[in-house]
TORNU-193587 format. One record per residue (C-alpha): residue number from 1; residue in three letters; x, y, z. Coordinates in steps of 0.1 Angstrom, whole numbers, padded with zeros to 4 digits. Each point is the difference from the previous one (the first is absolute). Layout:
% TORNU-193587
guvex pos:NUM&code:Ala&east:X&north:Y&up:Z
...
% end
This chain:
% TORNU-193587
guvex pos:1&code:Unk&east:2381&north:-0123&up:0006
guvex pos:2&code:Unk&east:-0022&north:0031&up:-0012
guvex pos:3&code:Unk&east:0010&north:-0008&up:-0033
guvex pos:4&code:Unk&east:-0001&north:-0038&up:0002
guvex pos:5&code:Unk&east:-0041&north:0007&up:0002
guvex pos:6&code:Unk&east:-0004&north:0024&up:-0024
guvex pos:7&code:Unk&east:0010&north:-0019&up:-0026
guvex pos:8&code:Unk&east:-0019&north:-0032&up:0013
guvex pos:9&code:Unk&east:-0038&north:0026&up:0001
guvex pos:10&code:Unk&east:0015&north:0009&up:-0040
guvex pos:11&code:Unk&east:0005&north:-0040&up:-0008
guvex pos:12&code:Unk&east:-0032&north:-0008&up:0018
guvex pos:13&code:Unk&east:-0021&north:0029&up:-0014
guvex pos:14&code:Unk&east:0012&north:-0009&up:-0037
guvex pos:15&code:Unk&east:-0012&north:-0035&up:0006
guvex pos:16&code:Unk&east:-0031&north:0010&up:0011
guvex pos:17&code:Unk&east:-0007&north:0021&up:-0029
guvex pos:18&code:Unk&east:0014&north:-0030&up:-0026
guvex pos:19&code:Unk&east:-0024&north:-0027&up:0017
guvex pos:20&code:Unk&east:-0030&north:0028&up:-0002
guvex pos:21&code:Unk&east:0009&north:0007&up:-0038
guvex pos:22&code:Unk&east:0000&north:-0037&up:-0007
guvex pos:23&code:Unk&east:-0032&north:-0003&up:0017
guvex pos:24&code:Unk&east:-0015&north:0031&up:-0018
guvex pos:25&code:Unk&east:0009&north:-0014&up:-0034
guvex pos:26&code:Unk&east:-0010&north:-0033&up:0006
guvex pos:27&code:Unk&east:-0039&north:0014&up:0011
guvex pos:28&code:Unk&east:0002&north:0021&up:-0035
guvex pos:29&code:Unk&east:0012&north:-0031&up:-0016
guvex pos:30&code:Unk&east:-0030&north:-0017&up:0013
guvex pos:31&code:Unk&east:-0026&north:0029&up:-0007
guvex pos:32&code:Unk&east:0009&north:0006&up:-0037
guvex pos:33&code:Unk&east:0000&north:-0041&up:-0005
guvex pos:34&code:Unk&east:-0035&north:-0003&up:0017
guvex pos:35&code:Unk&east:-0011&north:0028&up:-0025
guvex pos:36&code:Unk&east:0013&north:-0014&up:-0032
guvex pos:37&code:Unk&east:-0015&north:-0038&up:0012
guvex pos:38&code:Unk&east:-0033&north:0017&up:0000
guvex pos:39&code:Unk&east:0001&north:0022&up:-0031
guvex pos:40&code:Unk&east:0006&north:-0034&up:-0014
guvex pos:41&code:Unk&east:-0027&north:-0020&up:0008
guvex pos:42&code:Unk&east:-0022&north:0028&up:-0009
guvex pos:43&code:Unk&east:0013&north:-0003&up:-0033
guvex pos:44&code:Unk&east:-0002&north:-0038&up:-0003
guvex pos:45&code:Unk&east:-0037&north:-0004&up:0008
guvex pos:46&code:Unk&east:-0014&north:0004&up:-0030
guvex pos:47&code:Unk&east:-0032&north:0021&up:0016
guvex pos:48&code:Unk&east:-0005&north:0016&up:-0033
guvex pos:49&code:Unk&east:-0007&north:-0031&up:-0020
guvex pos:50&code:Unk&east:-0023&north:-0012&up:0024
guvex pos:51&code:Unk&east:-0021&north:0030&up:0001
guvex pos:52&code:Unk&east:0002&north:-0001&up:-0040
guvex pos:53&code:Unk&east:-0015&north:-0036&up:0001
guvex pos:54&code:Unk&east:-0025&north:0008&up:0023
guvex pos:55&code:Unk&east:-0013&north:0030&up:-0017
guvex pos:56&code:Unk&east:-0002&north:-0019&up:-0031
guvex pos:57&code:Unk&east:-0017&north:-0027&up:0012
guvex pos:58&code:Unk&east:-0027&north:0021&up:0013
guvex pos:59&code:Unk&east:-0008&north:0021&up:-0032
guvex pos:60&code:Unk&east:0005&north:-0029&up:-0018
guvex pos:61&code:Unk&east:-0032&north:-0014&up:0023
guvex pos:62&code:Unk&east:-0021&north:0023&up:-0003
guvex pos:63&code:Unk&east:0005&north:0007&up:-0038
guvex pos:64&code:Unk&east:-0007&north:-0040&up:-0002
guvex pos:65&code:Unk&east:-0030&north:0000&up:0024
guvex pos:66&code:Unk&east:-0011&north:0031&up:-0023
guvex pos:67&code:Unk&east:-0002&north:-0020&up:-0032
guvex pos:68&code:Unk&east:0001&north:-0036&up:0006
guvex pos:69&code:Unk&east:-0019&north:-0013&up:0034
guvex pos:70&code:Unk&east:-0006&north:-0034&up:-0010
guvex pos:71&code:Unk&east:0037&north:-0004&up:-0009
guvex pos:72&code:Unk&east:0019&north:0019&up:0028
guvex pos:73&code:Unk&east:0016&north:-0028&up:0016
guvex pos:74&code:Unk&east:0014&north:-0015&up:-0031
guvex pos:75&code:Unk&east:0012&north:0034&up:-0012
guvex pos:76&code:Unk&east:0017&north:0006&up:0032
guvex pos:77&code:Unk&east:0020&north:-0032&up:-0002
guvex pos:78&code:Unk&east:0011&north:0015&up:-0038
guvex pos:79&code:Unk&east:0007&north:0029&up:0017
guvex pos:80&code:Unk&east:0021&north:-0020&up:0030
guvex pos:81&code:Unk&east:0020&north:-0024&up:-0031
guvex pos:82&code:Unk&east:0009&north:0031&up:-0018
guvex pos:83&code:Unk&east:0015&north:0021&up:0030
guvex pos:84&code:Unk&east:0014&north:-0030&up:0014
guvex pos:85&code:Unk&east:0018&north:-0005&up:-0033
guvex pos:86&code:Unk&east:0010&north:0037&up:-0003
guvex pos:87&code:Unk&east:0015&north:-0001&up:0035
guvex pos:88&code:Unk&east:0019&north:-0030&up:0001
guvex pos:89&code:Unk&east:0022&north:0017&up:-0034
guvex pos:90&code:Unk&east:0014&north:0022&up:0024
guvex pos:91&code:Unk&east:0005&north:-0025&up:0028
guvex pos:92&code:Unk&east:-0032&north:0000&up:0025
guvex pos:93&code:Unk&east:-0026&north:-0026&up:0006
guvex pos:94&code:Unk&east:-0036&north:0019&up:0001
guvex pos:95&code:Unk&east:-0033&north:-0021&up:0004
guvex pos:96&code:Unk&east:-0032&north:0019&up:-0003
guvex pos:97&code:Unk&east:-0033&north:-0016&up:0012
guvex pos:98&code:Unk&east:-0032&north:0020&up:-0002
guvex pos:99&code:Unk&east:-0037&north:-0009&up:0002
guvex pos:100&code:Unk&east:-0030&north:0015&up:0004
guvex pos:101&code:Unk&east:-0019&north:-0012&up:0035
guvex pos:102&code:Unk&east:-0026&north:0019&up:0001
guvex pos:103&code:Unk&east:-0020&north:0018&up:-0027
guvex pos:104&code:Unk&east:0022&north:0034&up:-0003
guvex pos:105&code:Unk&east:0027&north:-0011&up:0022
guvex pos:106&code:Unk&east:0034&north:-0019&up:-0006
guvex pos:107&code:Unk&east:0026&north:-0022&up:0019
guvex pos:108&code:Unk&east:0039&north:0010&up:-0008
guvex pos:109&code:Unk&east:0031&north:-0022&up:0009
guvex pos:110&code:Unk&east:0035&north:0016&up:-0016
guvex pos:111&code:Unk&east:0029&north:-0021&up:0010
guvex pos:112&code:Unk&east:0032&north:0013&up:-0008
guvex pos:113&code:Unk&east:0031&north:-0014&up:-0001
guvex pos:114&code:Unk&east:0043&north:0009&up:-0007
guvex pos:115&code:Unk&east:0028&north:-0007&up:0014
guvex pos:116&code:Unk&east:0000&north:0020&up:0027
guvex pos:117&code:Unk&east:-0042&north:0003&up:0003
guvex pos:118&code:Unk&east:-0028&north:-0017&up:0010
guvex pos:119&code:Unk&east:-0032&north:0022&up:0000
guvex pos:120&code:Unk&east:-0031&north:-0014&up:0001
guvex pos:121&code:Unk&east:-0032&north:0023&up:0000
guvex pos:122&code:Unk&east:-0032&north:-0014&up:0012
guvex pos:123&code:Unk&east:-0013&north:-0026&up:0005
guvex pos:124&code:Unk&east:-0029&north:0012&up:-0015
guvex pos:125&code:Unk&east:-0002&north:0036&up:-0004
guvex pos:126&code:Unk&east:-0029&north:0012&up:-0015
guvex pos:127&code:Unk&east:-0007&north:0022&up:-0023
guvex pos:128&code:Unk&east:-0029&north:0024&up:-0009
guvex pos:129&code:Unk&east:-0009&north:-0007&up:-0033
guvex pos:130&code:Unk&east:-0029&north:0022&up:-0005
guvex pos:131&code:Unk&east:0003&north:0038&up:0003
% end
């Protein structure tokens, strides 16, 4: 009879230890997928275009508000056509709209738009056009 149980503590000890395995690599399984989903989306969000646009845009204000006041809103919408066109070659839609409210101040609306994004910044963020 002495026996009898010692071999049913072994059978039940080793299941033990086989569901807690499964269970241990299953949680790993889970951790190491959750960690690769969000290195992913980093990657997809193209934060680095944005922030390109929106630099851009800016000096590109300023330089225009420098030279050209009477004309700033019609060279901004060049300025919109040109990077709209640029962007949509390598698959984004980008819309620019920029005018000047007040006398050294701008509005700014960026919309951009891929597959997997849609960013819009603004409505109407100004800008300091005037040092």
């Amino acid at each position: 009879m002495q026996k009898a149980r010692k071999g049913q503590w072994l059978i039940l000890s080793g299941i033990i230890l086989a569901v807690g395995l499964v269970s241990l690599t299953t949680l790993l399984n889970e951790a190491l997928s959750a960690g690769y989903k969000v290195a992913l989306s980093e990657t997809e969000f193209p934060a680095h275009e944005i922030n390109e646009i929106y630099e851009e845009t800016v000096r590109t204000a300023k330089l225009v508000w420098k030279e050209d006041k009477d004309n700033f809103s019609k060279s901004m919408e060049y300025f919109s056509e040109n990077v709209s066109k640029i962007y949509a070659l390598h698959g984004f839609y980008v819309s620019i709209s920029a005018y000047n409210s007040t006398e050294n101040i701008a509005n700014l609306t960026i919309q951009f738009r891929s597959e997997n994004v849609n960013f819009t910044l603004g409505p109407d963020r100004l800008i300091q056009l005037k040092p």
